[in-house]
C-alpha positions as CSV (number, residue, x, y, z in Angstrom):
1,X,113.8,143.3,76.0
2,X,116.9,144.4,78.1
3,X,117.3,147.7,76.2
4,X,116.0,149.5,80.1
5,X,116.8,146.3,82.2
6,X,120.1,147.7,82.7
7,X,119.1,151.1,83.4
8,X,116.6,150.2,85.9
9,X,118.9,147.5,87.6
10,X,121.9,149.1,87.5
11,X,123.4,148.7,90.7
12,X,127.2,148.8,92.3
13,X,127.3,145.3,93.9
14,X,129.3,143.5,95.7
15,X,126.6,140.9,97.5
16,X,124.4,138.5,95.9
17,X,121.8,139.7,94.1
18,X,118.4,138.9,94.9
19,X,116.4,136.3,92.6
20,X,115.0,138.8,90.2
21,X,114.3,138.8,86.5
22,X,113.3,142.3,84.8
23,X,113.2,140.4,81.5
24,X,110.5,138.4,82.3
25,X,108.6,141.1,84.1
26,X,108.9,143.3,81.0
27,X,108.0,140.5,78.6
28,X,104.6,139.8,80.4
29,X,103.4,143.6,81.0
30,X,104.4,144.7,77.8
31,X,102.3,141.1,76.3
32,X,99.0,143.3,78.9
33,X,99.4,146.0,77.4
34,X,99.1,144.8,74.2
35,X,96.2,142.5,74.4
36,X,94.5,142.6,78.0
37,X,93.7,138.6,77.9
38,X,96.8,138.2,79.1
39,X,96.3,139.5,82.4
40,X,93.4,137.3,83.5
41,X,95.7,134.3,82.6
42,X,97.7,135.5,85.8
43,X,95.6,137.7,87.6
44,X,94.5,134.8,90.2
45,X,97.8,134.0,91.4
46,X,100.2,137.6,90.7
47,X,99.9,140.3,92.6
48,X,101.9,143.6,92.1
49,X,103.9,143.0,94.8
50,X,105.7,139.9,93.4
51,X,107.4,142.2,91.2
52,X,111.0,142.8,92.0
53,X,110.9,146.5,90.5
54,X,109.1,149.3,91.5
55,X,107.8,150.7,88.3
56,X,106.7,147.4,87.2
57,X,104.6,146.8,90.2
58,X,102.9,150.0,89.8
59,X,102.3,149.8,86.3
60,X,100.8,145.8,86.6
61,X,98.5,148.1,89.5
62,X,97.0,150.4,87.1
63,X,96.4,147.9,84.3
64,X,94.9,145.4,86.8
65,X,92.2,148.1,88.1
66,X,91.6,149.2,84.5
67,X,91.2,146.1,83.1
68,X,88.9,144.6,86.1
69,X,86.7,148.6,85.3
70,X,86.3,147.1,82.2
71,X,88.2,149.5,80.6
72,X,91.2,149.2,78.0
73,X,94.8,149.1,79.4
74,X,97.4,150.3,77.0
75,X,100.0,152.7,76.2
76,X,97.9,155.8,75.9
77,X,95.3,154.6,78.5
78,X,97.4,154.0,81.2
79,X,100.1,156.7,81.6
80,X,97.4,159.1,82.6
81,X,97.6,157.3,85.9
82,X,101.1,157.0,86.1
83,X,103.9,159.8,87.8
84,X,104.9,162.0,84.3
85,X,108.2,163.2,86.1
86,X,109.2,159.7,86.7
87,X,112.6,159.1,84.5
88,X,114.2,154.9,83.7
89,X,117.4,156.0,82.4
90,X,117.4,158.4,79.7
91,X,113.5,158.1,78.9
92,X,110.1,158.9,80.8
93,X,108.0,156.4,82.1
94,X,105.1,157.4,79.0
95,X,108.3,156.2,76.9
96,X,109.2,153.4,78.7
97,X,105.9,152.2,78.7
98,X,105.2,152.4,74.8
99,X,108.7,150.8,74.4
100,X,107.1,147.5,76.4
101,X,104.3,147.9,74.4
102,X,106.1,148.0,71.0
103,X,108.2,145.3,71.6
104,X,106.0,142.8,72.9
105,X,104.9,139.7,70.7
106,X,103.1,137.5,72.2
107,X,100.9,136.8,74.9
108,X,100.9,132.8,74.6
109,X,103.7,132.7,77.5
110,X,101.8,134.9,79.8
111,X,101.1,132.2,82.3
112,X,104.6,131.0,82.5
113,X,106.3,134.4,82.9
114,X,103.6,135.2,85.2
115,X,104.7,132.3,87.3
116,X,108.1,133.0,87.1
117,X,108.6,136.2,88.4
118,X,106.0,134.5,91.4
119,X,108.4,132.2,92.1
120,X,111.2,134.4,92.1
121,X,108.8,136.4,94.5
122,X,108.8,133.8,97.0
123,X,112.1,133.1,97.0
124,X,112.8,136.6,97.6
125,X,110.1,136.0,100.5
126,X,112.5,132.6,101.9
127,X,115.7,135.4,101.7
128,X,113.8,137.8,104.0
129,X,112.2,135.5,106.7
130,X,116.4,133.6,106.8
131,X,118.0,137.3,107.5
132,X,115.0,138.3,110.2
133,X,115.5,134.9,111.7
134,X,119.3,135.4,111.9
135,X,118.6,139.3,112.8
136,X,116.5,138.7,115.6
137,X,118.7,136.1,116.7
138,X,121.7,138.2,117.5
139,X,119.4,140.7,119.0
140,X,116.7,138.6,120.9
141,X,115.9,139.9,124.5
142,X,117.0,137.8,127.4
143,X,113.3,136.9,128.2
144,X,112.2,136.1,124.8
145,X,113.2,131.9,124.9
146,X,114.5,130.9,121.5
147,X,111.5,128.6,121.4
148,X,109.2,131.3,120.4
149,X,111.8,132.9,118.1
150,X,111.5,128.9,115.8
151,X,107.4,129.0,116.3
152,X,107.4,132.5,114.9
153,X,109.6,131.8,112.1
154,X,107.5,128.3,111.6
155,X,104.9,130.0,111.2
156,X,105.7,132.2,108.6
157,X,107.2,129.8,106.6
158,X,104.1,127.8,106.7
159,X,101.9,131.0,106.0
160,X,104.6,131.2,102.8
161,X,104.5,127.5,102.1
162,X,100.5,128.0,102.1
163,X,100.5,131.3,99.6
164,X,103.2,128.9,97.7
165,X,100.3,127.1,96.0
166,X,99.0,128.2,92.9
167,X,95.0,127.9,93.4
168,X,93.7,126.3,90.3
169,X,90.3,128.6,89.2
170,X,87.9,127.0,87.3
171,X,88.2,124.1,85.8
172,X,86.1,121.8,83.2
173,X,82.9,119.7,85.2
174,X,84.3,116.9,83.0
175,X,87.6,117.1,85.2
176,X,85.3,117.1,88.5
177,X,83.4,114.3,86.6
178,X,86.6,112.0,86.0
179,X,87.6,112.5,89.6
180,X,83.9,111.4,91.2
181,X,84.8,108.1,89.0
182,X,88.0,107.3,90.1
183,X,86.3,108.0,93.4
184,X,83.7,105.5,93.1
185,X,86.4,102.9,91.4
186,X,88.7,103.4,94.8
187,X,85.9,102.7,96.6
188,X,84.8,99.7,94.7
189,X,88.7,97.9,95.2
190,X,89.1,99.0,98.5
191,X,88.1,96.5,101.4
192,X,84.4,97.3,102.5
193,X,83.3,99.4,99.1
194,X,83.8,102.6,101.1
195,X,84.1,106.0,99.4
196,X,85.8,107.4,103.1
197,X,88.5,105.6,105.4
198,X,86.5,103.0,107.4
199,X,86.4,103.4,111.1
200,X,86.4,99.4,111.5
201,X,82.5,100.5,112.6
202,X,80.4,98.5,110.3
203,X,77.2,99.8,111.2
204,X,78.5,103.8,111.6
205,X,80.8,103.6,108.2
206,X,77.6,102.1,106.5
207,X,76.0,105.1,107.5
208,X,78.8,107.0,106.4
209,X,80.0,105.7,103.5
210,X,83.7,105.8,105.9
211,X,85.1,109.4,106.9
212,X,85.1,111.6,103.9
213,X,88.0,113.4,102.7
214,X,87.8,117.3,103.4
215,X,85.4,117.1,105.7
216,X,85.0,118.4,109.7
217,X,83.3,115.6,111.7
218,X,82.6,116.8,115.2
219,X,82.5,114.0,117.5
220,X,80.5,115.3,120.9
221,X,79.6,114.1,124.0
222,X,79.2,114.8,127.7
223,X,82.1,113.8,130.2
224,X,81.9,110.1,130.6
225,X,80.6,109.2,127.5
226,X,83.3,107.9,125.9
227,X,83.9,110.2,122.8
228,X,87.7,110.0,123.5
229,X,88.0,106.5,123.8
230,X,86.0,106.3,120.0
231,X,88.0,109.2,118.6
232,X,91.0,106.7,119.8
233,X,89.3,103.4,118.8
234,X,88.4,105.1,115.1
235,X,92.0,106.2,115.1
236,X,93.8,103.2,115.8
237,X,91.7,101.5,113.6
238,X,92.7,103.3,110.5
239,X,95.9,103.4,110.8
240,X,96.6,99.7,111.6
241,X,94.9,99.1,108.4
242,X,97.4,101.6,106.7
243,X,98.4,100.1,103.3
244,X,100.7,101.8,100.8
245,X,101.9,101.8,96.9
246,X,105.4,103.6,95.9
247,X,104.3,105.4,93.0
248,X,106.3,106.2,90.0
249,X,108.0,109.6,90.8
250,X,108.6,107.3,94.2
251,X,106.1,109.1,96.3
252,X,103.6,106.4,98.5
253,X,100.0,106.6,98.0
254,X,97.5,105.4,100.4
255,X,95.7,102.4,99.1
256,X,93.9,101.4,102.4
257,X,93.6,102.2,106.1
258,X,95.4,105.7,106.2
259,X,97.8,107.9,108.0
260,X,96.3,109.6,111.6
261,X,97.7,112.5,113.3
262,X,96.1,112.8,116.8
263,X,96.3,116.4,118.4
264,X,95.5,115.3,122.1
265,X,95.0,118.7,124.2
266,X,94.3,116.8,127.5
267,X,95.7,113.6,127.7
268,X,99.5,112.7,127.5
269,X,100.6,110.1,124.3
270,X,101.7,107.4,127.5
271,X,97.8,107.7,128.5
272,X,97.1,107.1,124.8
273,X,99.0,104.8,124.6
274,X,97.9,103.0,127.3
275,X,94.4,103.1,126.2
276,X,95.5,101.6,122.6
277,X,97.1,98.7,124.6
278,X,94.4,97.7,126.9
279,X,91.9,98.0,123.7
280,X,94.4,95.9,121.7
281,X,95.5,93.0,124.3
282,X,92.1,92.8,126.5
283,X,93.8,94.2,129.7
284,X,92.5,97.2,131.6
285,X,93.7,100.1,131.1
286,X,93.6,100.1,135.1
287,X,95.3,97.0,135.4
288,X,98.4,98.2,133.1
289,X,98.4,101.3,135.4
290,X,98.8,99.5,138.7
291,X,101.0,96.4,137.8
292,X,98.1,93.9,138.3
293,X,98.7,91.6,135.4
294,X,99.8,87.7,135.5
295,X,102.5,86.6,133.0
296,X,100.2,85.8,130.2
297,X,98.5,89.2,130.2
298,X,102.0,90.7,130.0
299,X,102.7,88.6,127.1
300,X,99.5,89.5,125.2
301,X,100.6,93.4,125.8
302,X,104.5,92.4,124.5
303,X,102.7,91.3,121.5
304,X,99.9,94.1,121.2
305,X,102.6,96.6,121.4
306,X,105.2,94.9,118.3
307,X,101.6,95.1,116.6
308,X,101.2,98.8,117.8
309,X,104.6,99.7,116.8
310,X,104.3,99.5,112.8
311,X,100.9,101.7,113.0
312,X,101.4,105.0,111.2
313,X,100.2,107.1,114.3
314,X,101.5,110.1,115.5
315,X,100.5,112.0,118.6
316,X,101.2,115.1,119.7
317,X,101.0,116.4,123.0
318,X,101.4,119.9,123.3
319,X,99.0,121.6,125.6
320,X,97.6,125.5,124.8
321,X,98.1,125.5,121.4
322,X,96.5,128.1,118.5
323,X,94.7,126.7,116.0
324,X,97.5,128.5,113.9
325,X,100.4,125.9,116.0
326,X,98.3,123.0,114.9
327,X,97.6,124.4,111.3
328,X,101.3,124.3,110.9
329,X,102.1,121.1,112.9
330,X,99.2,118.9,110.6
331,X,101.2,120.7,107.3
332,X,104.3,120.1,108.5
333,X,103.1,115.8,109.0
334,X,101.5,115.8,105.9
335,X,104.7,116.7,104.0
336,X,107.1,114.9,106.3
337,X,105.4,111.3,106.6
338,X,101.6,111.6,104.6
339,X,98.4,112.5,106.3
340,X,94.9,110.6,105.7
341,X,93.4,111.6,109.0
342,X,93.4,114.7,112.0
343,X,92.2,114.0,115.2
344,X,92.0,117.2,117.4
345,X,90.7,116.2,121.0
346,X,89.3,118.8,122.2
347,X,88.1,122.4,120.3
348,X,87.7,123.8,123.4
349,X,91.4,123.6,124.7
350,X,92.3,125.5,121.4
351,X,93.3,128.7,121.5
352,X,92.6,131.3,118.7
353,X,94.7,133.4,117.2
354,X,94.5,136.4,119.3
355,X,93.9,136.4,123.1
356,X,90.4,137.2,123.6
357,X,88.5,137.4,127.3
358,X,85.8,135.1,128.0
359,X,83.4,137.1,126.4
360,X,84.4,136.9,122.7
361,X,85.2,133.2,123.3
362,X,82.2,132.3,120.9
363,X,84.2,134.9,118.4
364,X,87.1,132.3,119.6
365,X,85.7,129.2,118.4
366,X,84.2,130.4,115.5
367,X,87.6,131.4,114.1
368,X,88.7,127.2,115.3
369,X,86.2,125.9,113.3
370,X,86.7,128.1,110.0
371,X,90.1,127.2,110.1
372,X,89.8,123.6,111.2
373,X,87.5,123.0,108.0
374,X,89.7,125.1,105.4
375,X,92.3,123.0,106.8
376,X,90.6,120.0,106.1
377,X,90.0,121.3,102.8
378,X,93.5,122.6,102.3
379,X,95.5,118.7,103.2
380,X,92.0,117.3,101.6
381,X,91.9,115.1,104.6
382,X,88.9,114.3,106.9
383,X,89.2,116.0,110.1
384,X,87.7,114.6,112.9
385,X,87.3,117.3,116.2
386,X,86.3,116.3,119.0
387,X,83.9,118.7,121.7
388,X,82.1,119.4,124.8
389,X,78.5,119.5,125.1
390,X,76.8,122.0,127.6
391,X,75.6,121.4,130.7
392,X,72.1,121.7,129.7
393,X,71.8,118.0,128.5
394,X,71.7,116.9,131.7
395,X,68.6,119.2,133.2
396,X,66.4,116.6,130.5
397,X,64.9,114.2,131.0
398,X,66.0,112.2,128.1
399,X,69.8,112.9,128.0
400,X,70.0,111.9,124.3
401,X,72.2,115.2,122.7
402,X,70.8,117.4,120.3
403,X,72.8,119.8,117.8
404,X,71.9,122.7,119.8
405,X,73.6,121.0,123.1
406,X,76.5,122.0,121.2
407,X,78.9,124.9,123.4
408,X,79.4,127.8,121.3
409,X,77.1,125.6,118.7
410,X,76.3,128.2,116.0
411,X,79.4,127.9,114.5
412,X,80.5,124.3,115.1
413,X,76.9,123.2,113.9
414,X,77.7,125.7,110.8
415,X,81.3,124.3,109.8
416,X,80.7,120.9,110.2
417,X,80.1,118.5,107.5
418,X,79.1,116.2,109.8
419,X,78.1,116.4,113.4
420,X,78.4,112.6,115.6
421,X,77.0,112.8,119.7
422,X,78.1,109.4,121.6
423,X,75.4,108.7,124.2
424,X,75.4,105.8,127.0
425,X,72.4,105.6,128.9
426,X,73.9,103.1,131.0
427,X,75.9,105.4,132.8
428,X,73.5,107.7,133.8
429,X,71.1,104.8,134.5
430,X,74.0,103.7,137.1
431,X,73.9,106.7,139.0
432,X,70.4,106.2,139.5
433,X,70.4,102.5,141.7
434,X,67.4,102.3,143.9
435,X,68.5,100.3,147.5
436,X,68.7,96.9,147.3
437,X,65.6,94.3,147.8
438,X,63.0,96.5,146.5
439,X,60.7,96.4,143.9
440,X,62.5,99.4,142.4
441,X,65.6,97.9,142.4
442,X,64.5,94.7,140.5
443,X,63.0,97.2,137.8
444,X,66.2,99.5,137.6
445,X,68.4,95.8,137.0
446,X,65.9,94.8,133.8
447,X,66.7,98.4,132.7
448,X,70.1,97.7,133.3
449,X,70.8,94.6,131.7
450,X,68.8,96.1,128.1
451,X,71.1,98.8,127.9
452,X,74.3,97.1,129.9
453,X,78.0,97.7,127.2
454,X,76.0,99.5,124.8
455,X,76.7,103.0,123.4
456,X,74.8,105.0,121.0
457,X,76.2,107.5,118.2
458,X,74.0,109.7,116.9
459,X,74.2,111.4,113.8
460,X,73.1,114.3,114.2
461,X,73.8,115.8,111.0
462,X,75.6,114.3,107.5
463,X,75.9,117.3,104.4
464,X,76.1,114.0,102.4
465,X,73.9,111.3,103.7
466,X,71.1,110.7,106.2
467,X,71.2,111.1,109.9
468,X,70.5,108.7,112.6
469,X,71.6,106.2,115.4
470,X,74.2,102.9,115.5
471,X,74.5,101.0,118.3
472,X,77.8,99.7,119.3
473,X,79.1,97.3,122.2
474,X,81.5,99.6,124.7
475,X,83.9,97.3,127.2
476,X,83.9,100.0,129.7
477,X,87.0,98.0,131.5
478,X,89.1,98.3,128.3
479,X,87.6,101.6,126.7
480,X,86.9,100.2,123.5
481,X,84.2,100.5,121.3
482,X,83.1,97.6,118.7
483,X,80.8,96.2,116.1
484,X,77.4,95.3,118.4
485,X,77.7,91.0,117.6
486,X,74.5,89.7,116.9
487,X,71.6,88.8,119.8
488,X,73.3,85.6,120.9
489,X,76.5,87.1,121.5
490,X,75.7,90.1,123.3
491,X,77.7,90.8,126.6
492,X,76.8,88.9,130.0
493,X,73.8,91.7,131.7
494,X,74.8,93.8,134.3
495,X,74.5,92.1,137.5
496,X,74.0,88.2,136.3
């Protein structure tokens, strides 16, 4: 149909032309008009302002809200709502758009034109955000750093990248039924019969069924409880047991273990890294710190850290960032290397979107959470988010956590799929010795020694599965958290 593409594109040019084809655009409203099925084959994903001419994005407008009124869209219909003294060449627009009309055959390639001209679309897109990067460039102020100039411009080639994706509608439960069996088949092969990745936590990922793709896992706990040290220890875990297969198209996909991205907000990677080597070569963390280690413990971290050096896990750092930064950053991973896991220590050291004062924070972390879970929904990757628990815990008597100990907890308790509190009663038990040589001390070292290297997680709430406790053996001097071994293998008590 280029009888009007050359009027309406005729242009003197001496520059490239943008990616654009009228053809196409013609061909796929004229196949509307004719027979309005074709437009709900690419009403979910086209818009009228993919459409690299005017006209055409108004008359796809028209026949859009006609068609969705349940009303008919076609020739005679739809120039009522059109400008009459509107001229393409040497014909009206009522012409021009009987002509589409009358020369349309078929609407069978509706979805592929319909995909062309959005790809075309976002190329168009690419073209604009290059010249405004290369615009602002030459005419940056002094006190804008050209750091923020490559976040904005990140960011909106993410925010393309992300509108890039076709979403896929409805499709067959038959599809969604296939899916739940290769599902359950992966779980079957892989090592432990888990569904999820397996956190190397018998008792929890029996619980669990291993962390579930898609999902937001909150992880809480109050200062001193240790819910860094697990998000580390589940971490680690995962990604040591990171096994691959190069597919066919010679992409990898993640047969065991997984890929872990770890957002840490308060701690630096070396203090990460740190903690991964103490739990890994059975020297404190302290020790590594100070230089207090013989020649054989040195050896033992040599060798933990050639382990350590093949694990697919990559921290980042950054301090302050929006939930938007990270958005972009976890993307970014998943393309670049694969993703099979986030860790984001802490919620509350993330920043929304927009500055807000302290009174909207709740607004604040309402916004994290949404996006955290559509994230996890978007890389289909479980995230696991760590947060604080108010101060209100400790005014009880029995410190255990509940779901409303949560800060700002409406909306973390909402979003989650799955909310896990880490509780040690040893440690507040330890703040609590009576003097020594009374009968109150001798009762406070019985409690002791019952509750001495042992840690409680509490599942507070599972979408999917049932709630409750697992006990775990915690080696305070080394941070690490670990299967509880049975009765006669349980950890010399406290004070023996």
């Amino acid at each position: 149909m280029a009888f009007a593409a050359h009027a309406i594109s005729e242009r003197t040019e001496s520059y490239r032309a943008a990616p654009q084809n009228v053809e196409v655009e013609q061909a796929l409203l004229g196949a509307m008009l004719i027979n309005n099925e074709a437009f709900y084959r690419v009403s979910d994903f086209l818009q009228p302002d993919h459409f690299f001419e005017p006209v055409h994005r108004r008359i796809y407008q028209v026949a859009g809200e006609l068609i969705r009124a349940s009303k008919v869209a076609s020739p005679v219909t739809i120039k009522t709502f059109l400008p009459a003294d509107l001229a393409i060449g040497d014909i009206n627009l009522a012409q021009y758009v009987a002509r589409l009309a009358a020369e349309a055959t078929t609407i069978i390639n509706a979805e592929d034109y319909g995909r062309i001209i959005y790809d075309l679309a976002i190329r168009r897109a690419l073209i604009g955000v290059g010249e405004e990067m290369v615009n602002v460039a030459y005419d940056s102020p002094v006190d804008k750093p050209p750091r923020e100039q490559i976040e904005d411009a990140e960011k909106r080639l993410f925010d393309l990248a992300e509108r890039g994706n076709y979403g896929s509608g409805f499709h067959a439960f038959e599809t969604a039924l296939l899916t739940a069996i290769d599902m359950a088949s992966a779980a079957y092969q892989r090592d432990g019969h888990l569904s999820g990745l397996a956190t190397g936590l018998d008792d929890l990922d029996r619980l669990m069924g291993g962390l579930q793709p898609s999902d937001l896992i909150i992880l809480a706990g109050r200062p001193g409880m240790g819910k860094s040290s697990l998000a580390t220890n589940i971490g680690f875990n995962i990604a040591r047991n990171w096994r691959g297969e190069v597919q066919a198209d010679g992409t990898t996909k993640t047969v065991d273990g997984g890929i872990v991205g770890f957002f840490s907000l308060e701690m630096s990677s070396e203090q990460l890294a740190t903690r991964i080597i103490a739990e890994q070569s059975g020297v404190s963390s302290a020790d590594i710190r100070r230089g207090r280690i013989t020649e054989e413990q040195f050896s033992h971290i040599v060798a933990a850290a050639r382990e350590m050096n093949r694990v697919p896990l990559y921290l980042d750092q950054t301090g302050g960032l929006t939930i938007g930064q990270l958005s972009a950053r976890a993307r970014r991973l998943k393309r670049q290397r694969g993703l099979d896991l986030l860790i984001v220590d802490y919620i509350q050291l993330l920043q929304g979107s927009h500055r807000r004062g302290a009174d909207n924070r709740v607004q604040e972390v309402t916004e994290i959470t949404n996006q955290l879970k559509a994230l996890a929904k978007e890389l289909n990757v479980p995230i696991l988010a760590l947060s604080q628990l108010s101060r209100q815990v400790e005014s009880r008597d029995d410190k255990r956590p509940q779901l409303s100990d949560l800060r700002e907890s409406g909306s973390i308790e909402q979003d989650a799929d799955v909310v896990l509190f880490v509780f040690r009663e040893e440690y507040y038990l330890k703040n609590k010795e009576p003097k020594p040589g009374t009968i109150e001390y001798e009762q406070w070292q019985d409690e002791m020694s019952q509750v001495h290297g042992i840690a409680e997680v509490i599942i507070g709430k599972q979408r999917h599965g049932p709630t409750g406790t697992v006990r775990l053996l915690f080696e305070d001097r080394l941070t690490r958290f670990s299967n509880l071994a049975q009765e006669d293998h349980l950890p010399v008590p406290f004070g023996s």
